[in-house]
GUKOLNU-87738 format. One record per atom (N, C-alpha, C): residue in one letter; z, y, x. Coordinates in steps of 0.05 Angstrom, whole numbers, plus 5000, padded with zeros to 4 digits. Last residue first. Example, Ala and Ser with C-alpha at 12.3 -4.5 7.8 and 13.67 -1.06 7.14 Angstrom:
// residues 2
S514249555257/S514349795273/S515750015258/A515648865264/A515649105246/A515649345264/
This chain:
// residues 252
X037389151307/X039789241319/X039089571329/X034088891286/X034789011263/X037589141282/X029888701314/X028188851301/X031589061287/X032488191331/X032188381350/X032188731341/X032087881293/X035288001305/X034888191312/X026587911285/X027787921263/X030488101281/X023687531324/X024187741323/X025688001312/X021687011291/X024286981309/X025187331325/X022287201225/X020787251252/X023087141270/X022786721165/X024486971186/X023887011219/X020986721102/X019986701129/X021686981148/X022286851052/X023486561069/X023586601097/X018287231029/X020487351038/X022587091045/X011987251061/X013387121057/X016387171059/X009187661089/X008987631056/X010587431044/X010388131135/X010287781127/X010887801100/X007888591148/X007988391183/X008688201157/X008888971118/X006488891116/X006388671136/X013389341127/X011989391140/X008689191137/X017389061085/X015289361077/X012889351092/X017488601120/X016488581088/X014488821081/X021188801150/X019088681156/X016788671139/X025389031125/X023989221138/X020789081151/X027288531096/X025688761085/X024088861102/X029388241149/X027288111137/X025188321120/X033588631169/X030688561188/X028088501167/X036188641119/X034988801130/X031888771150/X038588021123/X036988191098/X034988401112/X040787981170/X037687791160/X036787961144/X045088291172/X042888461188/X040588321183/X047288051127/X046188381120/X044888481142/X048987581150/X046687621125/X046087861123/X052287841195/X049987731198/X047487701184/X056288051164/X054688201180/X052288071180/X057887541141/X056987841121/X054687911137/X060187271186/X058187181167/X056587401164/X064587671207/X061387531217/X059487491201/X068187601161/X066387841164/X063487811181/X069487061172/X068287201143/X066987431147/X071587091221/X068886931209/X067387051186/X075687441221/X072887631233/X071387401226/X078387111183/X078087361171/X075387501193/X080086701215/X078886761198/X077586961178/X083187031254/X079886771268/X079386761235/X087986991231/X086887251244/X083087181237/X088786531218/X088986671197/X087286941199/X090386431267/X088986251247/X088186401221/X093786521303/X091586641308/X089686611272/X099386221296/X098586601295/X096286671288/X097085751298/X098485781280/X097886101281/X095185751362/X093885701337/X094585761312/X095786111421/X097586021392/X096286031358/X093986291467/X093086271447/X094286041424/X096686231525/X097286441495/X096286471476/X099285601551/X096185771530/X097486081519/X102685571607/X102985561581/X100485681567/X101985111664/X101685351659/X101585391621/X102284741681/X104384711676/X103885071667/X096484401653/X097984301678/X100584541659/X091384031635/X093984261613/X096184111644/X084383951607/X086483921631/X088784221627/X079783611578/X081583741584/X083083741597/X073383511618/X075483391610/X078083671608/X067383641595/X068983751604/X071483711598/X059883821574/X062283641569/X064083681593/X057084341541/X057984221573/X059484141573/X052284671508/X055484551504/X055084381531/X048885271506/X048484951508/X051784841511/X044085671473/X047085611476/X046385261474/X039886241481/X038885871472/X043385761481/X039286801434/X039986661464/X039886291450/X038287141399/X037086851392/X037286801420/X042087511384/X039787571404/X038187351410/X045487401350/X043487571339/X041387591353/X047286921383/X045586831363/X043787031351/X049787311410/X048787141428/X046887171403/X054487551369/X052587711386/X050787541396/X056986971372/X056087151342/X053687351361/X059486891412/X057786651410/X055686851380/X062387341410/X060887321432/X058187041428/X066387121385/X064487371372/X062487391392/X069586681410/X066986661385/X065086941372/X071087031453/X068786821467/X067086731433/X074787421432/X072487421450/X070787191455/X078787261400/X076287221389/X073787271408/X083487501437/X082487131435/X079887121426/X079888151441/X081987941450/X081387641455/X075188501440/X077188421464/X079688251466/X068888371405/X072088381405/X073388341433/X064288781417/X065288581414/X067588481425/X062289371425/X062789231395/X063888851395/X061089491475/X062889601454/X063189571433/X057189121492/X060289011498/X062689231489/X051788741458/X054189051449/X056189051462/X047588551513/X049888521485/X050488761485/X044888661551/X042788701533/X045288721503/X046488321594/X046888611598/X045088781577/X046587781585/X049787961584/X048688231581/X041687711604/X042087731580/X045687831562/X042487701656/X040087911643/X040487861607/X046087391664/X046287641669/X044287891650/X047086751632/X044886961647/X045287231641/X053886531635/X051586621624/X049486841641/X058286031629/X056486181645/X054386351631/X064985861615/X061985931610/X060786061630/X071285661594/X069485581618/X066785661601/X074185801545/X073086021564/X071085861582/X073785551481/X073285511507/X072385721526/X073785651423/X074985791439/X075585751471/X069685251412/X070185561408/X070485781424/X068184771398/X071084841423/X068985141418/X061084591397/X063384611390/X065984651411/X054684711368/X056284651397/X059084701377/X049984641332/X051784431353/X053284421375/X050385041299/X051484841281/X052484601313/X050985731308/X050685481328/X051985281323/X052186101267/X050085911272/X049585821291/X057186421262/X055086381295/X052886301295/X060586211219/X060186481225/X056786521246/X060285641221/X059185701189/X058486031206/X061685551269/X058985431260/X057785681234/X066285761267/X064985851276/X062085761282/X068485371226/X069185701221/X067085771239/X069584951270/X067984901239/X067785141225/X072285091305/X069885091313/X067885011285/X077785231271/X076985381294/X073985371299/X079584551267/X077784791249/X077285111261/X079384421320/X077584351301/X076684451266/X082484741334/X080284731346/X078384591335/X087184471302/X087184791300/X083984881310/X088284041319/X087783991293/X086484381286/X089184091374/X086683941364/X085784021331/X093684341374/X091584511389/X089084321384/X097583941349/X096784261338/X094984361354/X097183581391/X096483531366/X095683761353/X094983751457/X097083691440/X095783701410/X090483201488/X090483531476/X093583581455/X089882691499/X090082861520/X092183161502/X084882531468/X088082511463/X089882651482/X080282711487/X081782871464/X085182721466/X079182401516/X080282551530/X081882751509/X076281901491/X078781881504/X080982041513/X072282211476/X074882171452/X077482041468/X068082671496/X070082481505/X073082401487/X067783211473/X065983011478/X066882771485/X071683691475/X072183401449/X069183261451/X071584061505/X073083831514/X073583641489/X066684501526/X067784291512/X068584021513/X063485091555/X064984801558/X066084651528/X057185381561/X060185401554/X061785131543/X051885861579/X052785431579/X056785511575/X046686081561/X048886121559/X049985861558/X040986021550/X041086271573/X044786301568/X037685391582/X039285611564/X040585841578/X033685241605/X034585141578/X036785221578/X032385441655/X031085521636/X032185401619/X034985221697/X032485081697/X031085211672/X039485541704/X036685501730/X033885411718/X041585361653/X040385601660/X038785661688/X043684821683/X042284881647/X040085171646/X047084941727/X044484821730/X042184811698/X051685231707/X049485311723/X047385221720/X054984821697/X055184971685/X052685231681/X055084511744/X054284331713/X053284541695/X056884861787/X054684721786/X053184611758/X063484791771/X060985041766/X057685001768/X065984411764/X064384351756/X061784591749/X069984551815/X067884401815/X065984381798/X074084861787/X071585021795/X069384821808/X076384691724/X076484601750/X073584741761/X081485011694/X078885061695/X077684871723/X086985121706/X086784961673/X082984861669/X088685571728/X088785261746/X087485061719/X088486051721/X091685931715/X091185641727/X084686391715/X086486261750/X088386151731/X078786181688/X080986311688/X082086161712/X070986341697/X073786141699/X076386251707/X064686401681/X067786521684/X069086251675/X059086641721/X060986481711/X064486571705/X053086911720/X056186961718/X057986801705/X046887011751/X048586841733/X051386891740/X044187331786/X042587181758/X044887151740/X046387931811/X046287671813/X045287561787/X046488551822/X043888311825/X044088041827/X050188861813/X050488691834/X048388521849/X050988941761/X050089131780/X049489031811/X051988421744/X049088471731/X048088681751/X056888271756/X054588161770/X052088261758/X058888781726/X059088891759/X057188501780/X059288531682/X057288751680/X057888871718/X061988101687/X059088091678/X056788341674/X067188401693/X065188081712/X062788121699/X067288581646/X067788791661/X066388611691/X066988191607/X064988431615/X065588561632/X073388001624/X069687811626/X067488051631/X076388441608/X076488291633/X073488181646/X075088491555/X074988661568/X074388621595/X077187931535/X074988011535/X073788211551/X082388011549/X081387801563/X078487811561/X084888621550/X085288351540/X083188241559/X085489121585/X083089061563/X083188821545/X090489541605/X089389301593/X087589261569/X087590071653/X089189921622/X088789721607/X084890021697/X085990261694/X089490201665/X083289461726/X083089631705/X085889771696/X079289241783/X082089351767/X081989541743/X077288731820/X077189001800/X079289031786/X076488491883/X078588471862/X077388821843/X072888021908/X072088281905/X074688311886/X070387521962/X072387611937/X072987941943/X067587452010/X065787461974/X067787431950/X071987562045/X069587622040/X067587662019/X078287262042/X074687182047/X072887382032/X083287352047/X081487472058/X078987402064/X089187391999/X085687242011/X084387502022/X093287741993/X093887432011/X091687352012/X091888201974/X094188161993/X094087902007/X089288121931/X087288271950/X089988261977/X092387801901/X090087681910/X088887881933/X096288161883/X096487931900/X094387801911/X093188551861/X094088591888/X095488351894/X092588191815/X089588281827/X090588421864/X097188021787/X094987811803/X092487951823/X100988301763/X099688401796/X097388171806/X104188111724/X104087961746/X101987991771/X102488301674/X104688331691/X105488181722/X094988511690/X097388441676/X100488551688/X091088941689/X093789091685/X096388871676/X087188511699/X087488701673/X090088741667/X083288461749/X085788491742/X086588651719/X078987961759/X079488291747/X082188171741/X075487741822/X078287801809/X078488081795/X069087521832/X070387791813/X073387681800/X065987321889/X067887221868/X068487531859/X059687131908/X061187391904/X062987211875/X055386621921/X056186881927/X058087031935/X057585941900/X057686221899/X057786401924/X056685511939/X054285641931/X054185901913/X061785331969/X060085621970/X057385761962/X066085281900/X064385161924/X063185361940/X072685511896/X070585531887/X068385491908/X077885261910/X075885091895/X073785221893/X079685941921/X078185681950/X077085461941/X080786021875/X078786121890/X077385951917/X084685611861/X083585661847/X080585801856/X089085791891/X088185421900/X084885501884/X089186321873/X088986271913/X088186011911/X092486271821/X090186381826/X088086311856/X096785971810/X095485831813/X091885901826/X101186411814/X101686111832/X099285961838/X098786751774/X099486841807/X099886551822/X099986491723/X097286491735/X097386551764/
C-alpha cells in the first residue's frame, strides 16, 4: 500500500476539502510515510494507538468528518485498486438527496467481470446473495466493496461499537444502515487488480461471512418482532403485517 498511497492522494480532485490518512498501526508506517513525503494541506494523517482493522480505520474517517463539519465521507483504500476520479459519481447520489449511502460494484458490466479472478467471482457472488438475505437490500450487490460514500449525518447516528471491525465491516454496516432505513444506492465501477495482493481470502472468510449472516438475520427479525409488538401494545397499529417505517428506529 506505501508505494501506492502518494499517486493515490494527488488523484484526489480538489473538490475534496480535507483528506483523512488513518493509520491503523499497520506494518508499513503508511501514516508517517505519508505525513513525511506530502505536504498539501488538506491531508490530515490519524493514528491509532492499536490496530483497529479496517473497520475501525473507516469510523475513525467518518467520525473526525462528522467533527469536522463536512456532509459527506468518502472512502477509498491506498493500495491504488480504487480510482479517485470517480469520487464525484459517488457523491453526486447524496447531493441530490437519493441516497444517504453510495457504494461501488463491479459486476454491472459483464465485460468487466471477466476481469475478476475466478474464485473472487464465484465467492462474491455468493457473498452478496448472503447479504441480501441478511441486509435487506435485495438490489445492490459486491458486498464487500469498500469504494463508498456516506452522509455524515447519518454515520454519526450508527452503533460504531457494535459494528464489526474486520472484512465484515462494510456488510454489517450495510445491516446497521437498513435498521436505520438509510436509502443505499449501487455505483457501477470497473474492476481493477494492479500488483497489490487482496487480504480478503474468500475460501477463509466464507464460512466466517456466514455465520454473522445468520445471526444478522435473527437479530434483525427480533428487533421487527419487537418494534412491531411494542407498537401494537401501544395502540399506534392494529395491524400486526403492518410495519411503521419508524419501527427500526423505535426498537434501538
Amino acid at each position: 500500500m506505501r508505494r501506492h498511497i502518494l499517486a493515490v492522494i494527488d488523484a484526489i480532485g480538489p473538490e475534496v476539502e480535507r483528506v483523512y490518512v488513518v493509520d491503523g498501526q499497520c506494518l508499513e508506517e503508511s501514516g508517517r510515510y505519508v505525513a513525511e513525503n506530502c505536504r498539501a494541506p488538506r491531508v490530515v494523517v490519524l493514528r491509532h494507538e492499536v490496530n483497529q482493522d479496517v473497520g475501525g480505520a473507516v469510523m475513525t474517517g467518518y467520525s473526525a468528518a462528522a467533527a469536522d463539519g463536512f456532509t459527506i465521507a468518502v472512502k477509498i483504500d491506498g493500495d491504488g485498486q480504487m480510482d479517485p476520479r470517480l469520487l464525484p459519481i459517488f457523491v453526486q447520489p447524496i447531493l441530490e438527496g437519493r441516497a444517504d449511502y453510495a457504494k461501488g460494484n463491479r459486476f454491472y458490466d459483464l465485460s468487466q467481470i471477466q476481469r475478476m479472478p475466478k474464485i473472487r467471482l464465484i465467492g462474491n457472488a455468493g457473498l452478496s446473495f448472503l447479504s441480501k438475505l441478511s441486509t435487506g437490500y435485495w438490489n445492490t450487490f459486491d458486498p464487500t466493496n469498500g469504494y463508498t460514500a456516506i452522509r455524515t449525518r447519518v454515520a454519526a447516528h450508527l452503533p460504531f461499537d457494535r459494528i464489526s471491525r474486520r472484512y465484515f465491516f462494510e456488510t454489517d454496516l450495510l445491516f446497521r444502515l437498513n435498521i436505520a432505513r438509510a436509502t443505499v444506492l449501487d455505483i457501477p465501477m470497473d474492476a481493477v487488480y494492479a500488483d497489490e495482493e487482496s487480504n480478503l481470502h474468500i475460501r477463509k472468510i466464507f464460512g466466517e461471512f456466514l455465520g454473522k449472516h445468520i445471526r444478522s438475520a435473527a437479530v434483525d427479525r427480533g428487533l421487527a418482532v419487537r418494534a412491531r409488538l411494542r407498537f401494537i401494545r401501544r395502540g399506534q397499529c392494529s395491524d400486526p403485517q403492518h410495519r411503521s417505517p419508524a419501527a427500526g428506529h423505535a426498537s434501538q
